[in-house]
Residue frames as a rotation matrix with the C-alpha (Angstrom) as fourth column:
UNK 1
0.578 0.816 0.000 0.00
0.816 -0.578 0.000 0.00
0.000 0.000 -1.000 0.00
UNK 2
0.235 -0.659 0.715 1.00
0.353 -0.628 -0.694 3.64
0.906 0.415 0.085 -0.49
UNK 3
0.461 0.382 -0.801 3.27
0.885 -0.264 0.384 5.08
-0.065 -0.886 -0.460 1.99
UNK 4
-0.255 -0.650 0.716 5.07
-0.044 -0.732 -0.680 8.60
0.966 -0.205 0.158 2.89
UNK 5
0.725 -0.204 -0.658 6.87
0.646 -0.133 0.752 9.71
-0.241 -0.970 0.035 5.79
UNK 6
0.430 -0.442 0.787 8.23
0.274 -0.767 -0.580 13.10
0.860 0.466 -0.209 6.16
UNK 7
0.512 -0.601 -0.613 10.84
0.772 0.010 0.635 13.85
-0.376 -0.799 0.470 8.27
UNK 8
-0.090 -0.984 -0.156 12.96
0.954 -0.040 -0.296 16.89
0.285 -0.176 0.942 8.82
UNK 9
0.512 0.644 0.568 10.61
0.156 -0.720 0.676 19.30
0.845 -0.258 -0.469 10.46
UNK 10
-0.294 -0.939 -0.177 12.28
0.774 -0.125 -0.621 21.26
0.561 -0.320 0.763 13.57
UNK 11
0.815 0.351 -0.461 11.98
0.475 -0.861 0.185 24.49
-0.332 -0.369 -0.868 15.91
UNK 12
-0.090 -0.751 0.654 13.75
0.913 -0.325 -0.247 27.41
0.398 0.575 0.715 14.23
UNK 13
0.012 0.540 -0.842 13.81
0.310 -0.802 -0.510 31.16
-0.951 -0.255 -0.177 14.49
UNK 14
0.681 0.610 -0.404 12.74
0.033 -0.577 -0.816 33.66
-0.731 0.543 -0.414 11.70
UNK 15
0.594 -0.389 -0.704 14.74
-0.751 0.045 -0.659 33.17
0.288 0.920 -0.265 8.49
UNK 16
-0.281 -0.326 0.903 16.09
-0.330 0.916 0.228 30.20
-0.901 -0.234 -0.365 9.23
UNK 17
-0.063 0.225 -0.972 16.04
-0.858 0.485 0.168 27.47
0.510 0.845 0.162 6.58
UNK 18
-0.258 0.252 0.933 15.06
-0.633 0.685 -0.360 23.87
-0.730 -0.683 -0.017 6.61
UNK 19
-0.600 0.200 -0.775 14.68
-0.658 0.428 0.619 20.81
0.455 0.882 -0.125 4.51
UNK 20
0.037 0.449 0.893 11.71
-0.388 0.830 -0.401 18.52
-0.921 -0.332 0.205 5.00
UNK 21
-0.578 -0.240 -0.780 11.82
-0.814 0.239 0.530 15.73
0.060 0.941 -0.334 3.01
UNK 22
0.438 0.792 0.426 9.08
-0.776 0.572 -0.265 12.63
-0.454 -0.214 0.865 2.24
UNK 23
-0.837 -0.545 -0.052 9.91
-0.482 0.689 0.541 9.11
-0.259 0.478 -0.839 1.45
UNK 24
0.059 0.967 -0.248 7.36
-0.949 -0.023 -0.315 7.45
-0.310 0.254 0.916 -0.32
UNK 25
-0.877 -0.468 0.109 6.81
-0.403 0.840 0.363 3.70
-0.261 0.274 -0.925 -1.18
UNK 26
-0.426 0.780 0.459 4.12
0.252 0.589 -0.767 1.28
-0.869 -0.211 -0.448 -2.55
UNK 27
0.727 0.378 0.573 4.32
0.554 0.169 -0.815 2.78
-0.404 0.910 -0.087 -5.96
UNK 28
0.292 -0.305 0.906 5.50
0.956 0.063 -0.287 3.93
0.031 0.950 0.310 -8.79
UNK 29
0.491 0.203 -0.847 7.07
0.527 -0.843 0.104 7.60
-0.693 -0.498 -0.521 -7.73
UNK 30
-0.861 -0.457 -0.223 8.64
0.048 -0.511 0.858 8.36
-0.506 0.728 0.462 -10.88
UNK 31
-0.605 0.526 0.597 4.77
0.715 0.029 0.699 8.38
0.350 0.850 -0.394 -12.31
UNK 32
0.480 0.877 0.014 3.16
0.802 -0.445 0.399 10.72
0.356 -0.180 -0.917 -10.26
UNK 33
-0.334 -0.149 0.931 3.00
-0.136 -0.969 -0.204 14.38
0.933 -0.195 0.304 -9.36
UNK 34
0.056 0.112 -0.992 3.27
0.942 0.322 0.090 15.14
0.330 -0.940 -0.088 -5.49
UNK 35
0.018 -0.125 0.992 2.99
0.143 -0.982 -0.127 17.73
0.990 0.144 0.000 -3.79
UNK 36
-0.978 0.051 -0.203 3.05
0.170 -0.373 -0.912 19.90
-0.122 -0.927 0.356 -0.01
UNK 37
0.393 0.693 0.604 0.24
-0.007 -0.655 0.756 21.01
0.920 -0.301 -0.253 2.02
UNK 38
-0.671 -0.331 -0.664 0.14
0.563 0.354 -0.746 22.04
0.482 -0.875 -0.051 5.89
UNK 39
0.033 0.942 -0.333 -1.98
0.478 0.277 0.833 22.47
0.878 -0.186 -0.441 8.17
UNK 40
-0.759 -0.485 0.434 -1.44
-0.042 -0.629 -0.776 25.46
0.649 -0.608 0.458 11.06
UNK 41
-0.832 0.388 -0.396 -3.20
0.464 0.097 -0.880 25.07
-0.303 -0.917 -0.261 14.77
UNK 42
-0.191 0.926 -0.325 -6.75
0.470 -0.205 -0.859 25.92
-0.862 -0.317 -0.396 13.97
UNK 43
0.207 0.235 -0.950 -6.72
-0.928 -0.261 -0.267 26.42
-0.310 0.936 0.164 9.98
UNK 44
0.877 0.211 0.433 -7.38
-0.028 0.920 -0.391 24.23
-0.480 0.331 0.812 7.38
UNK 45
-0.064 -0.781 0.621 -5.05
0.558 0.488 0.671 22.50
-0.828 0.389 0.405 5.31
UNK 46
0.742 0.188 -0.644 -3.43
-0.458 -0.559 -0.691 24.24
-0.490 0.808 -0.329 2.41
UNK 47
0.798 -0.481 0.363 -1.48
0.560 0.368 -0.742 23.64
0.224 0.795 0.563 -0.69
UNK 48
0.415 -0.736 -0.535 2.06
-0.207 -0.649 0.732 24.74
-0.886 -0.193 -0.422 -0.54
UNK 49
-0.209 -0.578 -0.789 3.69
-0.923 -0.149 0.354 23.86
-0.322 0.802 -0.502 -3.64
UNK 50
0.724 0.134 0.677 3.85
0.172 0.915 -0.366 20.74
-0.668 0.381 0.639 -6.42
UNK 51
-0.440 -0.683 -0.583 6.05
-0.744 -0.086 0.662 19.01
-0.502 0.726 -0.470 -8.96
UNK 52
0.563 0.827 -0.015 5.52
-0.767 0.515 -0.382 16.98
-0.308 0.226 0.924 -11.74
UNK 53
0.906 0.004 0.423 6.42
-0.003 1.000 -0.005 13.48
-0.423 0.003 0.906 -12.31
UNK 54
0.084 -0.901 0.426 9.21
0.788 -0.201 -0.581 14.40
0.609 0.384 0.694 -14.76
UNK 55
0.225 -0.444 -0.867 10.18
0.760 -0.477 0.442 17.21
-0.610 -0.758 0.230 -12.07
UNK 56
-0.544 -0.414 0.730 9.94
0.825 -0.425 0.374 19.91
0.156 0.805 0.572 -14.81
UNK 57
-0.394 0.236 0.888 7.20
0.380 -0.838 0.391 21.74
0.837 0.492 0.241 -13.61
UNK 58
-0.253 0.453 -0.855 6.25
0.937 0.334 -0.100 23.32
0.240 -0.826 -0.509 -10.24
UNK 59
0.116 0.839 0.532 3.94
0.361 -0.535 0.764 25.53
0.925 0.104 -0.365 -8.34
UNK 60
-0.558 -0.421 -0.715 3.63
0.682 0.257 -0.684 27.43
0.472 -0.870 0.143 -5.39
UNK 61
0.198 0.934 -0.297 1.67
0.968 -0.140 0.207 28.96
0.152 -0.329 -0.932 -3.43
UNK 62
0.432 -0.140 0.891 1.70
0.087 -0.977 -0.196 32.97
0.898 0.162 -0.409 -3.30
UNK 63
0.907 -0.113 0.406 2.62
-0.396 -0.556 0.730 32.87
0.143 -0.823 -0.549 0.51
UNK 64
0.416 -0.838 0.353 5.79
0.264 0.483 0.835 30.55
-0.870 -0.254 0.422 0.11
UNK 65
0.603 -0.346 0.719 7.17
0.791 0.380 -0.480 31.56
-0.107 0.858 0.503 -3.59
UNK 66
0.407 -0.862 0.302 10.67
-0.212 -0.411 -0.887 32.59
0.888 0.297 -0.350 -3.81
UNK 67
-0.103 -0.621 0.777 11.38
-0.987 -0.034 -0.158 31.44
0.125 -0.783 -0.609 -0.15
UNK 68
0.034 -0.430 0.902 10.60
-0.617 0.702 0.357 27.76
-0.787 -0.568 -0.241 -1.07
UNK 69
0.211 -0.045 -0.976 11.42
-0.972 0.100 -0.215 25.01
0.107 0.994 -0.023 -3.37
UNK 70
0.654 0.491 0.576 10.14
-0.499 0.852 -0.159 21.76
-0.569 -0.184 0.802 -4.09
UNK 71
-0.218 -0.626 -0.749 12.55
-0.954 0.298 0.030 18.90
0.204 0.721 -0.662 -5.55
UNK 72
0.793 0.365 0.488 12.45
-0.497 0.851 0.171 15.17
-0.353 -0.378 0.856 -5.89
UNK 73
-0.233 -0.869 -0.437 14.87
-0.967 0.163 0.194 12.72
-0.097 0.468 -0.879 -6.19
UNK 74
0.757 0.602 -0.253 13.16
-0.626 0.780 -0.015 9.15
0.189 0.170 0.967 -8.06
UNK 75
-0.476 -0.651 -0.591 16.30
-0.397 0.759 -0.516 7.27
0.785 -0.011 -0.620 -7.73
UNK 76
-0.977 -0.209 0.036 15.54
-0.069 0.154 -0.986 7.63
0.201 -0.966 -0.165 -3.74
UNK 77
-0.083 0.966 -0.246 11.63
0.855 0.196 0.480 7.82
0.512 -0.170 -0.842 -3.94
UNK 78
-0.454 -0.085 -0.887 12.37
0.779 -0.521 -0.349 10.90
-0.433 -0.849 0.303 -1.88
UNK 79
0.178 0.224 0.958 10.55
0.763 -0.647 0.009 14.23
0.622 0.729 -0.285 -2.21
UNK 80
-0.904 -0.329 -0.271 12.16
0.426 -0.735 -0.528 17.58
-0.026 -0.593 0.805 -0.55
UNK 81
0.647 0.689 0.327 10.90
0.734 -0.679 -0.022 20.41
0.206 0.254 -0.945 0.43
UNK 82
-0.421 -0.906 0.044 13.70
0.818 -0.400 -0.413 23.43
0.391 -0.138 0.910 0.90
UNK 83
0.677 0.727 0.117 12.38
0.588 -0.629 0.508 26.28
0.443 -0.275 -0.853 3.11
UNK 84
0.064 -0.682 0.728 13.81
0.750 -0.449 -0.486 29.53
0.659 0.577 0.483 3.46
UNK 85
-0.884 0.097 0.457 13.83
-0.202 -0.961 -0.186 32.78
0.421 -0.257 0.870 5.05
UNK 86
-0.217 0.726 -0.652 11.13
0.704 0.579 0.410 31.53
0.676 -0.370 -0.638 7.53
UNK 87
-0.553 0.197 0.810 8.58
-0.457 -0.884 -0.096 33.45
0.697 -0.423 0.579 8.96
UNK 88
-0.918 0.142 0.371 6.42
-0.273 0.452 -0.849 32.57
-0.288 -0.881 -0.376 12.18
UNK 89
0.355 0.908 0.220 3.26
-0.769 0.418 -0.483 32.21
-0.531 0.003 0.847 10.23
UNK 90
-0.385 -0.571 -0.725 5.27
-0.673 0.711 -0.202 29.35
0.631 0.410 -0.658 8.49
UNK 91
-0.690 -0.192 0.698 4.71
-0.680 0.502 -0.534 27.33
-0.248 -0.843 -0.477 11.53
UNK 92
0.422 0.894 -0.152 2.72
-0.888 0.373 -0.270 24.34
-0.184 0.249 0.951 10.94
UNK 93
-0.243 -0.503 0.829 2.78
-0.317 0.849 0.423 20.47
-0.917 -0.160 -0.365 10.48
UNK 94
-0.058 -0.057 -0.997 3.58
-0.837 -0.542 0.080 19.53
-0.544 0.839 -0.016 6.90
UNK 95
0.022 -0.049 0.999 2.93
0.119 0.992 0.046 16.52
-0.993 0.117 0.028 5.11
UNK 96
-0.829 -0.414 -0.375 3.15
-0.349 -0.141 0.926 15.08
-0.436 0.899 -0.028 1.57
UNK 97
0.045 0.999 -0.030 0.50
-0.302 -0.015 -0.953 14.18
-0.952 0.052 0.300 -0.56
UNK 98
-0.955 -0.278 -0.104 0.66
-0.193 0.316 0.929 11.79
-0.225 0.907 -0.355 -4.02
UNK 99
0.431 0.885 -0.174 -3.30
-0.668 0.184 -0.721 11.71
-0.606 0.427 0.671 -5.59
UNK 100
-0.911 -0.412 0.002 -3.53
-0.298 0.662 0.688 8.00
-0.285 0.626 -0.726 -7.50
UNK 101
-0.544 0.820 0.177 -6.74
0.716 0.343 0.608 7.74
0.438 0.457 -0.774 -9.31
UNK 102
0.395 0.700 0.595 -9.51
-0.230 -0.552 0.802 9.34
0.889 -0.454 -0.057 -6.92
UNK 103
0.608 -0.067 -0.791 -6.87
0.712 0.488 0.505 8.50
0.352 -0.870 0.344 -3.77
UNK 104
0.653 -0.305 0.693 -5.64
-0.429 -0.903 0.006 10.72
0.624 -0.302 -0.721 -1.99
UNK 105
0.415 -0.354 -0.838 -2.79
0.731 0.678 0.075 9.30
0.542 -0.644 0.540 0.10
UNK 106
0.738 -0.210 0.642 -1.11
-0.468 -0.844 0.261 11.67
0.487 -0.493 -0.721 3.15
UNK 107
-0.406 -0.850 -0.335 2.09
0.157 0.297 -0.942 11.25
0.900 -0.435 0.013 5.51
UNK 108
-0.046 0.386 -0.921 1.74
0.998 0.064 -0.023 11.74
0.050 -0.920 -0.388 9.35
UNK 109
0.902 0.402 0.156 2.96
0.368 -0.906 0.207 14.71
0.225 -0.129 -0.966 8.90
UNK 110
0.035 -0.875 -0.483 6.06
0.937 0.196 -0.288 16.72
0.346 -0.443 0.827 10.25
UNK 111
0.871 0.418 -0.256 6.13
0.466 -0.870 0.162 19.79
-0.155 -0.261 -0.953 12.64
UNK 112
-0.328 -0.754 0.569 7.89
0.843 -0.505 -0.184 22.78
0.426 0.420 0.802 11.59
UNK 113
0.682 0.483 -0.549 7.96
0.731 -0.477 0.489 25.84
-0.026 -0.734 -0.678 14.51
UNK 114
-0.364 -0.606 0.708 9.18
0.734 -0.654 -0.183 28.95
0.574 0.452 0.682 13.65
UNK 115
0.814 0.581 -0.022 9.28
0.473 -0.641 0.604 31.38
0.337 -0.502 -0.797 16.66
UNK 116
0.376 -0.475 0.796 11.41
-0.433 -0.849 -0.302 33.84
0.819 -0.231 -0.525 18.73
């Protein structure tokens, strides 16, 4: 079955940087597009960024673009995230997300605390 597990969330202060990164098994991860979302203490989940399958094309959300940057690496099944210049509304527990057919599949998650 599909999994992911992201790991390299952390407590930081403001501009700090940080890689989280998702391993993923149970399929094919050089065929699908994956992406971020996270999920801050009393707000819903949002999208933070995507790549596609052939790692040519990605997205990002307006509150994270130019301070982060999605990568994958299919040898390793692994997808990054690279996070920058961190701000405290950053804070939040991040997970990965790989949509197969009408599935949605999710990591636990990983917390990422960005404070003074």
């Amino acid at each position: 079955q599909v999994q992911l597990v992201e790991s390299g969330g952390g407590l930081l202060q403001p501009g700090g940087s940080l890689r989280l990164s998702c391993t993923a098994s149970g399929f094919t991860f050089s065929s699908y597009d994956m992406s971020w979302y996270r999920e801050a203490v009393g707000k819903e989940r949002e999208w933070v960024a995507s790549i596609s399958s052939t790692g040519g094309v990605t997205n990002y959300a307006d509150s994270v673009k130019g301070r982060f940057t999605i990568s994958r690496d299919d040898a390793k099944s692994t997808l990054y995230l690279q996070s920058d210049s961190l701000k405290t509304e950053d804070t939040a527990l991040y997970y990965c997300n790989v949509n197969i057919g009408f599935i949605a599949s999710w990591g636990q998650g990983t917390q990422v605390t960005v404070s003074s």
